[in-house]
N, CA, C and O atoms as CSV, one atom per row, in Angstrom:
chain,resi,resn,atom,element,x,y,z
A,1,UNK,N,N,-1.272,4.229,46.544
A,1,UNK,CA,C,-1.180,5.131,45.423
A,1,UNK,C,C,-0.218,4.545,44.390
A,1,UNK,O,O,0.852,4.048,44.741
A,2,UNK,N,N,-0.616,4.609,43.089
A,2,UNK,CA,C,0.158,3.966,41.848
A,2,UNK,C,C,0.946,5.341,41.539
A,2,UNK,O,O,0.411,6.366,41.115
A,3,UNK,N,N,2.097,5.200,41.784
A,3,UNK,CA,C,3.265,6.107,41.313
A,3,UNK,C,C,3.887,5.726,40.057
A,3,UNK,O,O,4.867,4.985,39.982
A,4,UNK,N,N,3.058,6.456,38.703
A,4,UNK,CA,C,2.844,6.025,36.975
A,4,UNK,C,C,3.713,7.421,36.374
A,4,UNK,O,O,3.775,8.439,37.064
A,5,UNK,N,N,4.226,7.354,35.307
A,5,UNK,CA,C,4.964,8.206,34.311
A,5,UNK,C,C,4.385,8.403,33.095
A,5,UNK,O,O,4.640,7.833,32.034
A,6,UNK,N,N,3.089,9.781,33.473
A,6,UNK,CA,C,1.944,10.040,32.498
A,6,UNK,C,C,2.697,10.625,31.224
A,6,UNK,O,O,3.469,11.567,31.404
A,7,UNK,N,N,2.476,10.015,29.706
A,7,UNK,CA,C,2.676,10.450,28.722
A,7,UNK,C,C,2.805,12.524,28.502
A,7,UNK,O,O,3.618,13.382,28.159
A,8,UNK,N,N,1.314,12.379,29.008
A,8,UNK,CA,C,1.326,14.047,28.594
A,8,UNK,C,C,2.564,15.031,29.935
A,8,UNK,O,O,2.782,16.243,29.926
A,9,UNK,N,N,3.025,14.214,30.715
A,9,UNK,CA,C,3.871,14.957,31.706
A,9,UNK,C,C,5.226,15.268,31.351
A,9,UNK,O,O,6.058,15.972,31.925
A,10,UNK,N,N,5.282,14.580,30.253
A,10,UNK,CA,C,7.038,14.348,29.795
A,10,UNK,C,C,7.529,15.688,28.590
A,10,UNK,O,O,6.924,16.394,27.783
A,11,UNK,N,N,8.491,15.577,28.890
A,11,UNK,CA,C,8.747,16.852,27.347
A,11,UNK,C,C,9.569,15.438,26.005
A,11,UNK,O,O,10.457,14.586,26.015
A,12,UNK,N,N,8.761,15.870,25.259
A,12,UNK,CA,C,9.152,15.036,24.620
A,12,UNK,C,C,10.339,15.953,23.052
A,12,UNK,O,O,11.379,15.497,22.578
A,13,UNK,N,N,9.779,16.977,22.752
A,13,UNK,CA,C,10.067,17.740,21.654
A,13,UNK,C,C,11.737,18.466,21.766
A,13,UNK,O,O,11.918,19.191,22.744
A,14,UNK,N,N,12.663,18.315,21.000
A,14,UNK,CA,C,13.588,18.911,21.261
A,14,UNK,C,C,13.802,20.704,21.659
A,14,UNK,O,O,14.709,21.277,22.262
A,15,UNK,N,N,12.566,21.211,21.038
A,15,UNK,CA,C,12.535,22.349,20.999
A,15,UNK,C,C,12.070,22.635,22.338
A,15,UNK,O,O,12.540,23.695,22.752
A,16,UNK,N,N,11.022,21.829,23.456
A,16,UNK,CA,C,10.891,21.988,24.493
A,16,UNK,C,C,12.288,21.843,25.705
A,16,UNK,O,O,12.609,22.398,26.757
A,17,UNK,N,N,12.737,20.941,24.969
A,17,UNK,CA,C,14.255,20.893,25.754
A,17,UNK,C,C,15.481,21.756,25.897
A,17,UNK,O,O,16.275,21.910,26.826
A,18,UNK,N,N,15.358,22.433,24.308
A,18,UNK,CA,C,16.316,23.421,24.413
A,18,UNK,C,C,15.476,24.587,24.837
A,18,UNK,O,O,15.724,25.339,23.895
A,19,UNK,N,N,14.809,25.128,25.461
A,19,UNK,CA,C,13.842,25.996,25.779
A,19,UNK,C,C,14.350,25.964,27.291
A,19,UNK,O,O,14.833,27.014,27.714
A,20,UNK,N,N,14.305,25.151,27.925
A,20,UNK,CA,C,14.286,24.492,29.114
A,20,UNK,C,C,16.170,24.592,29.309
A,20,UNK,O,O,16.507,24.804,30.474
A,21,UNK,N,N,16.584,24.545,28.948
A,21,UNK,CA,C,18.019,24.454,28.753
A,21,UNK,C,C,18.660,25.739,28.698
A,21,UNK,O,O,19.516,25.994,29.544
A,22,UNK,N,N,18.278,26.822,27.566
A,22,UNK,CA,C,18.100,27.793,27.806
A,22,UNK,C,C,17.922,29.001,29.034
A,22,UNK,O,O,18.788,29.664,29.607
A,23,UNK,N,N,16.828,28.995,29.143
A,23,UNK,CA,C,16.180,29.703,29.678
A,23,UNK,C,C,15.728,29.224,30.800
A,23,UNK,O,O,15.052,30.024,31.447
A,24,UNK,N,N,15.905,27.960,31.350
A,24,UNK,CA,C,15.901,27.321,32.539
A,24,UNK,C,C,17.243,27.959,33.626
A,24,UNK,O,O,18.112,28.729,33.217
A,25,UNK,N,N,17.142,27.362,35.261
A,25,UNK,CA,C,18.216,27.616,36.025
A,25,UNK,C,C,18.607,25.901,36.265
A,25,UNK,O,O,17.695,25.082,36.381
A,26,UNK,N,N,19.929,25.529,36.316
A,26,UNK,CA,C,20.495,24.404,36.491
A,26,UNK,C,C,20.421,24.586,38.119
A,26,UNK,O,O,20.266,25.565,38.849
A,27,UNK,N,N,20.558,23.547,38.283
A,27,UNK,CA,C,21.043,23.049,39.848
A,27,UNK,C,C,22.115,22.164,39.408
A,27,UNK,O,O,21.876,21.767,38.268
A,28,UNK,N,N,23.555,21.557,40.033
A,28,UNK,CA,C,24.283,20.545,40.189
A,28,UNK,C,C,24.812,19.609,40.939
A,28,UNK,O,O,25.084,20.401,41.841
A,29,UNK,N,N,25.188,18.621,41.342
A,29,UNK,CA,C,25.681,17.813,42.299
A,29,UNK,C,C,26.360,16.701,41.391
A,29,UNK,O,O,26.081,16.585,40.197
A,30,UNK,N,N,27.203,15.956,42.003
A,30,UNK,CA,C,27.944,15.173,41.375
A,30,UNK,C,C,27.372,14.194,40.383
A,30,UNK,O,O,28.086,14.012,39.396
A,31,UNK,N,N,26.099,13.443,40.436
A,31,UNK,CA,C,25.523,12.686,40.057
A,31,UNK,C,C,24.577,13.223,38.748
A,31,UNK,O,O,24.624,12.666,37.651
A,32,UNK,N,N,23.565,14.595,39.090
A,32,UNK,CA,C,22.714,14.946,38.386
A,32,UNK,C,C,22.829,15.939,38.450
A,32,UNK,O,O,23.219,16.506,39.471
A,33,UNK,N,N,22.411,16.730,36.959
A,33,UNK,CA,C,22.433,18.201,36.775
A,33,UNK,C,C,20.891,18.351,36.369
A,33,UNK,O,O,20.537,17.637,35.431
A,34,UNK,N,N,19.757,19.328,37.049
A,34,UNK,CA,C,18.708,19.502,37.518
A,34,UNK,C,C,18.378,21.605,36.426
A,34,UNK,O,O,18.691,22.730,36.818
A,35,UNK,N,N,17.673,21.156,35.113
A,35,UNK,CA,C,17.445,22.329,34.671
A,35,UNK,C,C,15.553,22.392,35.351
A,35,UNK,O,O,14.730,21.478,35.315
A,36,UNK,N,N,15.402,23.637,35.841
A,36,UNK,CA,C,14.463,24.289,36.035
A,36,UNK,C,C,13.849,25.500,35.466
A,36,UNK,O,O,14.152,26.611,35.903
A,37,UNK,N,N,12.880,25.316,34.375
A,37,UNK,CA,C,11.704,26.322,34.011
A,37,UNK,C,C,10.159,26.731,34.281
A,37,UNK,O,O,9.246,26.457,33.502
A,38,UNK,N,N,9.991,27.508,35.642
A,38,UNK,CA,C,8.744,27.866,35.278
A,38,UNK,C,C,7.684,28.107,34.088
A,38,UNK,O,O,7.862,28.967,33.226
A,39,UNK,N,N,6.384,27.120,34.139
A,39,UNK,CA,C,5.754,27.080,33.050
A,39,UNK,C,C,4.331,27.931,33.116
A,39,UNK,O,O,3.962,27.789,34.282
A,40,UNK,N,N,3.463,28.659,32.493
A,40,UNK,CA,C,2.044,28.811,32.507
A,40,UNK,C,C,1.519,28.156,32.909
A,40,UNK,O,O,0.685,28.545,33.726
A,41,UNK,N,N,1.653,26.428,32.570
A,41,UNK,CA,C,0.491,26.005,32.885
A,41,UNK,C,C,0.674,25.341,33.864
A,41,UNK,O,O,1.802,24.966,34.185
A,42,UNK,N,N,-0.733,24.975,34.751
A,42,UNK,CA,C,-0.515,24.596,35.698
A,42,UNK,C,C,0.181,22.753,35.980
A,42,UNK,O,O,-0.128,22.081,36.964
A,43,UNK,N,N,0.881,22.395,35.148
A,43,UNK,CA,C,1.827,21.426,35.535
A,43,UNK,C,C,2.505,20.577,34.862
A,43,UNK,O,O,2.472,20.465,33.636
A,44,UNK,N,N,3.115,19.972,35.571
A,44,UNK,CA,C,4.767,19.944,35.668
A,44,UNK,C,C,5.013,18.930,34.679
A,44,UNK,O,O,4.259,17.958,34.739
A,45,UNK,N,N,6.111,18.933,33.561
A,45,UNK,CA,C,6.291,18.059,32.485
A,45,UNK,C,C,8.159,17.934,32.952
A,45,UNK,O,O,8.955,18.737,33.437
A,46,UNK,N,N,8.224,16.936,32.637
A,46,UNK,CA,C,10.301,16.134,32.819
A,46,UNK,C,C,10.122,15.272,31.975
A,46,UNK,O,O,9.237,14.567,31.491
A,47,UNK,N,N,11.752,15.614,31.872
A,47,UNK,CA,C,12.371,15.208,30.467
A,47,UNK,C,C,13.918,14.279,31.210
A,47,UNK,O,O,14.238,14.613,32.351
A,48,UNK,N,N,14.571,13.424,30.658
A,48,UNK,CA,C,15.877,13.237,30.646
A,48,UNK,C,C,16.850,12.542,29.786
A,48,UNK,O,O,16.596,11.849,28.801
A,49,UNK,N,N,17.978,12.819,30.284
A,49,UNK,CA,C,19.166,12.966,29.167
A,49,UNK,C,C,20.115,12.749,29.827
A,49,UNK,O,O,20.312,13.175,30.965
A,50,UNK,N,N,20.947,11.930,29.068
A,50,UNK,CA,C,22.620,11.600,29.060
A,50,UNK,C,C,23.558,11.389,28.218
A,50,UNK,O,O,23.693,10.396,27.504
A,51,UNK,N,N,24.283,12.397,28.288
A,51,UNK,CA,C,25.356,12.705,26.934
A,51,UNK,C,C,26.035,11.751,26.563
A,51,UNK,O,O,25.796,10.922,27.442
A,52,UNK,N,N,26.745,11.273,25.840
A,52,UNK,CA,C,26.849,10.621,24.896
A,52,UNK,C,C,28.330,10.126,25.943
A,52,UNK,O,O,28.558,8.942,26.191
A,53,UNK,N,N,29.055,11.071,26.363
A,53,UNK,CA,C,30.524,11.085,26.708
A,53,UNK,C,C,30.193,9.939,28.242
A,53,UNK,O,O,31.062,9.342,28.879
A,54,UNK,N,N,28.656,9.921,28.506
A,54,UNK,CA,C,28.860,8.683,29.458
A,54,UNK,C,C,29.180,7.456,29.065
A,54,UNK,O,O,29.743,6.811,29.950
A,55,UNK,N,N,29.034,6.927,28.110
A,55,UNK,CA,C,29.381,5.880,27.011
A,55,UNK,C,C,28.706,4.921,25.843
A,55,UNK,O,O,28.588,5.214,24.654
A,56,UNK,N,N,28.358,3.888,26.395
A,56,UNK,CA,C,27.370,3.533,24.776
A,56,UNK,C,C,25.835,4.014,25.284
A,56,UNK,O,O,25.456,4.968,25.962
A,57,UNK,N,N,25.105,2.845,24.601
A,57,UNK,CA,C,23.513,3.114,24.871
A,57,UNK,C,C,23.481,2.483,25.812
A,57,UNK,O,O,23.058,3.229,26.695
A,58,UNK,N,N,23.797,0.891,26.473
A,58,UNK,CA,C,22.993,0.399,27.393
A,58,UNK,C,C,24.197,1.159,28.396
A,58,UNK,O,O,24.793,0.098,28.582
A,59,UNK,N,N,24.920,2.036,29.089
A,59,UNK,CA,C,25.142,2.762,29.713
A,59,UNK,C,C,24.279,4.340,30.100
A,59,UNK,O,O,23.934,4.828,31.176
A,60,UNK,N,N,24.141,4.834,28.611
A,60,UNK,CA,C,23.296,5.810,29.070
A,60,UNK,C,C,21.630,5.279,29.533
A,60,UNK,O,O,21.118,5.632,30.595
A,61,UNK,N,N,21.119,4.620,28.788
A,61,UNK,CA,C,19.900,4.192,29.100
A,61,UNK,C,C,19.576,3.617,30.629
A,61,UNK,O,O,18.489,3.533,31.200
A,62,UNK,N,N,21.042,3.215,31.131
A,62,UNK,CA,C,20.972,2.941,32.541
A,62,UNK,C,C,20.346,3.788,33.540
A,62,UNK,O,O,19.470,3.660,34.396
A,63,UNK,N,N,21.385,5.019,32.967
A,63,UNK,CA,C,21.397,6.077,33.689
A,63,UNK,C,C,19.871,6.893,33.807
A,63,UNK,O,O,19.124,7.347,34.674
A,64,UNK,N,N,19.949,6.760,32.442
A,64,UNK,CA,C,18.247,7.487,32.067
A,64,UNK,C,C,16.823,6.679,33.492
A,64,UNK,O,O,16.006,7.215,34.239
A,65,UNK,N,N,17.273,5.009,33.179
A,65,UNK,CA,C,16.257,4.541,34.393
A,65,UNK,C,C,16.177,4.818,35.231
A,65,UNK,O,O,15.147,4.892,35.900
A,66,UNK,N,N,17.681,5.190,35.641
A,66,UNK,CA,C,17.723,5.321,37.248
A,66,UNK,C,C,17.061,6.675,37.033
A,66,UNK,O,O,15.907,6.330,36.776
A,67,UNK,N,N,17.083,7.969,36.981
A,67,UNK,CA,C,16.910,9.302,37.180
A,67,UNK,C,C,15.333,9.125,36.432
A,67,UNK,O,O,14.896,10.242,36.156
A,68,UNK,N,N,14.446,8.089,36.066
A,68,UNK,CA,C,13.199,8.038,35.838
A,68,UNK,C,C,12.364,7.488,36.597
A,68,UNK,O,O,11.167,7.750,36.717
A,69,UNK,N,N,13.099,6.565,37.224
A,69,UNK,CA,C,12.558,5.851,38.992
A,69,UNK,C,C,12.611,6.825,39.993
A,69,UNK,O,O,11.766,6.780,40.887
A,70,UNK,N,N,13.351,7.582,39.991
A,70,UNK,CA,C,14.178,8.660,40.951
A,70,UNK,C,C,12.866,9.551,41.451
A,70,UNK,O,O,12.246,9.580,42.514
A,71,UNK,N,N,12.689,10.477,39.822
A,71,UNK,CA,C,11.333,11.003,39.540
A,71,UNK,C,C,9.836,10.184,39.939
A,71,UNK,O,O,9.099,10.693,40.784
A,72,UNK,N,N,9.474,8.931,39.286
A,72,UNK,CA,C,8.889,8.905,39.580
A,72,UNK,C,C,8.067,8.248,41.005
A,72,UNK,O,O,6.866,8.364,41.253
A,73,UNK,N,N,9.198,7.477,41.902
A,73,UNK,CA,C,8.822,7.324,43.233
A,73,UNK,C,C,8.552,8.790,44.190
A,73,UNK,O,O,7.863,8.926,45.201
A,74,UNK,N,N,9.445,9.871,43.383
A,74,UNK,CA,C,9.165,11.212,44.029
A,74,UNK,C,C,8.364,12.063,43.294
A,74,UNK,O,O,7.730,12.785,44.064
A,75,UNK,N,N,8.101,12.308,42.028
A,75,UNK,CA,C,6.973,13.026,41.409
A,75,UNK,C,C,6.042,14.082,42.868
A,75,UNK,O,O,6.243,15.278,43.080
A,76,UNK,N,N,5.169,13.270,43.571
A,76,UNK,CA,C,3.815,13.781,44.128
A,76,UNK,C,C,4.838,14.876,45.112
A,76,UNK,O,O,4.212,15.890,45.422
A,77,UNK,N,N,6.067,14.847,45.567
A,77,UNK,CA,C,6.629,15.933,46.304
A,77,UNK,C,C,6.382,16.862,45.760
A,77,UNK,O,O,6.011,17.816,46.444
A,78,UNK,N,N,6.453,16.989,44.563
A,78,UNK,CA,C,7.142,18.287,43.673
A,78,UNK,C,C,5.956,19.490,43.568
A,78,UNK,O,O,4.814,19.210,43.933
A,79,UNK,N,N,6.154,20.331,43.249
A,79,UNK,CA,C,5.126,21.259,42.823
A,79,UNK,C,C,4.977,21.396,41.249
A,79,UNK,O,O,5.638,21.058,40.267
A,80,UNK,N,N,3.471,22.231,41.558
A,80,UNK,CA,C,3.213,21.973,39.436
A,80,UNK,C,C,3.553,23.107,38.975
A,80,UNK,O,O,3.964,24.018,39.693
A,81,UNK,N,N,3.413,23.188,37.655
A,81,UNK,CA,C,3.653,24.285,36.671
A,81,UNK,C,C,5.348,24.672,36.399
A,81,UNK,O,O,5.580,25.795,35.951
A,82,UNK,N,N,6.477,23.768,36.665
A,82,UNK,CA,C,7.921,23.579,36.015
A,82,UNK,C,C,7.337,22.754,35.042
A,82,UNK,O,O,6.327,22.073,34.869
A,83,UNK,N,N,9.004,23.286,34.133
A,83,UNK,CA,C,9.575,22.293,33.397
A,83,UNK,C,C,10.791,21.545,33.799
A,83,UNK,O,O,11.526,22.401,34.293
A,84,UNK,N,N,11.507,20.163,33.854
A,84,UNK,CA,C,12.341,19.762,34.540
A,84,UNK,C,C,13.045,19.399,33.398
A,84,UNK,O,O,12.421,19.360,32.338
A,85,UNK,N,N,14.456,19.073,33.420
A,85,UNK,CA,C,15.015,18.258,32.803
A,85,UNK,C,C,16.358,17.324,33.734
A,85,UNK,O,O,17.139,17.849,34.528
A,86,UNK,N,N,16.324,15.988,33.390
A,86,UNK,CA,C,17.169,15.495,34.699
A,86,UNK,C,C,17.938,15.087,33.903
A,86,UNK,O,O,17.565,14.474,32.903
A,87,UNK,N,N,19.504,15.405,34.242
A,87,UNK,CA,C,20.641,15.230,33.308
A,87,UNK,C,C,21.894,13.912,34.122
A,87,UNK,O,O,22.758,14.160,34.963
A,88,UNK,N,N,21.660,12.967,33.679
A,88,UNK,CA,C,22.881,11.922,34.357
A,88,UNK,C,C,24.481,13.019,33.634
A,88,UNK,O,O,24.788,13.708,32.662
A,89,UNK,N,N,25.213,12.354,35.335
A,89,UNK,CA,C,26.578,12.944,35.241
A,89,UNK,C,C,27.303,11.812,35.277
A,89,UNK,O,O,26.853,10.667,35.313
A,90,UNK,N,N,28.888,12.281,35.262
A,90,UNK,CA,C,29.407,10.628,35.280
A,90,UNK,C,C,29.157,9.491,36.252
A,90,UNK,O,O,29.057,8.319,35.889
A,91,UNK,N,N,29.017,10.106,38.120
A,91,UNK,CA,C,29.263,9.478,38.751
A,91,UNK,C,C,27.959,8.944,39.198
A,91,UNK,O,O,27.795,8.785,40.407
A,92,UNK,N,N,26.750,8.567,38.144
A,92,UNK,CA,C,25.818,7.834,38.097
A,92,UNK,C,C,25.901,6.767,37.834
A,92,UNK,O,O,25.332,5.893,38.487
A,93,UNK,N,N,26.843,6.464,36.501
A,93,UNK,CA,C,27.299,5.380,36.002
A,93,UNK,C,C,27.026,4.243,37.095
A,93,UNK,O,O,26.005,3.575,36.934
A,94,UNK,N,N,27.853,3.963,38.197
A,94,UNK,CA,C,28.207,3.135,39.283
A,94,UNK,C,C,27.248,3.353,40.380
A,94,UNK,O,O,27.429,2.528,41.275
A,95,UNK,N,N,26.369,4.112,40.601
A,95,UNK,CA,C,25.572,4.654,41.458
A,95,UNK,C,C,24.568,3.918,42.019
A,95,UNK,O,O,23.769,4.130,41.107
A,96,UNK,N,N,24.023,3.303,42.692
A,96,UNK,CA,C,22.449,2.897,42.799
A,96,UNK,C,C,21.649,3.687,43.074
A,96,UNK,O,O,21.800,4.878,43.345
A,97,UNK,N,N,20.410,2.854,43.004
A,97,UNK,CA,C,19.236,4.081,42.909
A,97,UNK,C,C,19.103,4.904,44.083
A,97,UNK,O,O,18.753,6.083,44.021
A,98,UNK,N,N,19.360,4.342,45.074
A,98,UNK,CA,C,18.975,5.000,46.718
A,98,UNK,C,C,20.051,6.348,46.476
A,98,UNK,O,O,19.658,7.461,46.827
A,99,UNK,N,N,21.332,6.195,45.901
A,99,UNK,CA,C,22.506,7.102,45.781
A,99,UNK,C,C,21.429,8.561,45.159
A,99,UNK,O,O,21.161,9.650,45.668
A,100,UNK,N,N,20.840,7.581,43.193
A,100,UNK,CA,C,20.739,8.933,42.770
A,100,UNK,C,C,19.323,9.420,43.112
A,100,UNK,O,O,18.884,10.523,42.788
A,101,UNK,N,N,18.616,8.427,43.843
A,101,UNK,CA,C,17.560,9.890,44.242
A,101,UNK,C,C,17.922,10.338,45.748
A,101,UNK,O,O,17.383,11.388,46.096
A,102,UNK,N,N,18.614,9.809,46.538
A,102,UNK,CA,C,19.260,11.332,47.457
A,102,UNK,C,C,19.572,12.542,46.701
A,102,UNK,O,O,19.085,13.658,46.886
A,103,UNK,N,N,20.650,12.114,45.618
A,103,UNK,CA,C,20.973,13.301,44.733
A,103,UNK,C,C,20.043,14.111,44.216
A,103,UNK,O,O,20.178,15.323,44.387
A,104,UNK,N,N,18.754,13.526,43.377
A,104,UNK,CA,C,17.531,14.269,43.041
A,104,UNK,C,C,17.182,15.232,44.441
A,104,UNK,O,O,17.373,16.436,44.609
A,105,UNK,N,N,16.583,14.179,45.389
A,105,UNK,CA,C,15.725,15.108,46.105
A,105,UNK,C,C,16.826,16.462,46.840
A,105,UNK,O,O,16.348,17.455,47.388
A,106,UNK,N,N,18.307,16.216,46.695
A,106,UNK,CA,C,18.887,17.122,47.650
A,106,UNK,C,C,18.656,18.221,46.306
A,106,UNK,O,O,18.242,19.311,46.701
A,107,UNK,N,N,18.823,18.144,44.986
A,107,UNK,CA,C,18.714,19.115,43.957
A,107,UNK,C,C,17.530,19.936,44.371
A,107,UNK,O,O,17.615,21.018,44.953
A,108,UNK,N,N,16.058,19.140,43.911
A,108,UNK,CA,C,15.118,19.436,44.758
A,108,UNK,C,C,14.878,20.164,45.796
A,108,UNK,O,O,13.761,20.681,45.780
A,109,UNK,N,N,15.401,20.348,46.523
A,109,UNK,CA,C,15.614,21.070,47.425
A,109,UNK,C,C,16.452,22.274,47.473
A,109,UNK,O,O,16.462,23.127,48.361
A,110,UNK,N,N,17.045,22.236,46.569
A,110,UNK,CA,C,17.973,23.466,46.435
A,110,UNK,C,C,17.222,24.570,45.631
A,110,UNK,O,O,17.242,25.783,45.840
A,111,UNK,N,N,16.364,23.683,44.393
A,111,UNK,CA,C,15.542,24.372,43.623
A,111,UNK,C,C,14.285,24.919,44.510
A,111,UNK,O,O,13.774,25.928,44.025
A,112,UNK,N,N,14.016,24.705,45.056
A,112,UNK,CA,C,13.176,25.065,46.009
A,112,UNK,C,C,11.926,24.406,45.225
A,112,UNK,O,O,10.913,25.095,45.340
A,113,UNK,N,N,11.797,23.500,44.629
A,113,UNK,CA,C,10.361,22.621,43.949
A,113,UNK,C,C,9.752,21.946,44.728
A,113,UNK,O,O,8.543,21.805,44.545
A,114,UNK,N,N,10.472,21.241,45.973
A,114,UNK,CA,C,9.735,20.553,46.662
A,114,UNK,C,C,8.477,21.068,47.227
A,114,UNK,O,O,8.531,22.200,47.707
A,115,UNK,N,N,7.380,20.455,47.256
A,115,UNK,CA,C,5.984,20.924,47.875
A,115,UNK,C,C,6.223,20.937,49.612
A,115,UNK,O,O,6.887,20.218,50.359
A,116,UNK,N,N,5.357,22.094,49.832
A,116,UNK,CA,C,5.423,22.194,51.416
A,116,UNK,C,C,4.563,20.994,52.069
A,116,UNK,O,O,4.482,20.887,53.292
């Protein structure tokens, strides 16, 4: 199975983000902060982000890869119809990937998204 990061799955629009931000429920753990919105339709669009206070661009953009590999080696767990947004924290910075998707999937799990 090709584990791919479909265009139409992503939130791309700011207004979808602050929506999601909003009116979403966070999950946290040291690494990643995990917003969750149930959507109408039947499936699942993610988004991610890292504030500025992690430091330049090729720092945040790091971060952004890692928590986009994270997703998408795990994607097919998840269930459809959320909105996600995956937020790098500081202690991603230094992290490897195996670190931050433990962190994902334990979020995951808290959110209760994981598929049975």
């Amino acid at each position: 199975m090709i584990y791919k990061l479909s265009k139409q799955g992503m939130l791309h629009k700011n207004k979808n983000f602050q929506t999601v931000y909003k009116s979403g429920k966070s999950y946290a753990n040291r690494m990643v902060v995990l917003y969750v919105l149930p959507n109408c339709d039947n499936v699942r669009r993610v988004g991610f982000a890292a504030g500025k206070k992690l430091g330049g661009a090729v720092v945040r953009n790091r971060v952004k890869r890692l928590l986009r590999e994270s997703y998408r080696l795990n994607q097919f767990q998840l269930i459809d119809g959320v909105d996600l947004i995956l937020v790098g924290r500081q202690a991603a910075i230094k992290a490897d990937r195996m670190a931050v998707t433990k962190s994902f999937i334990h979020l995951c799990n808290k959110a209760k998204i994981l598929a049975k």
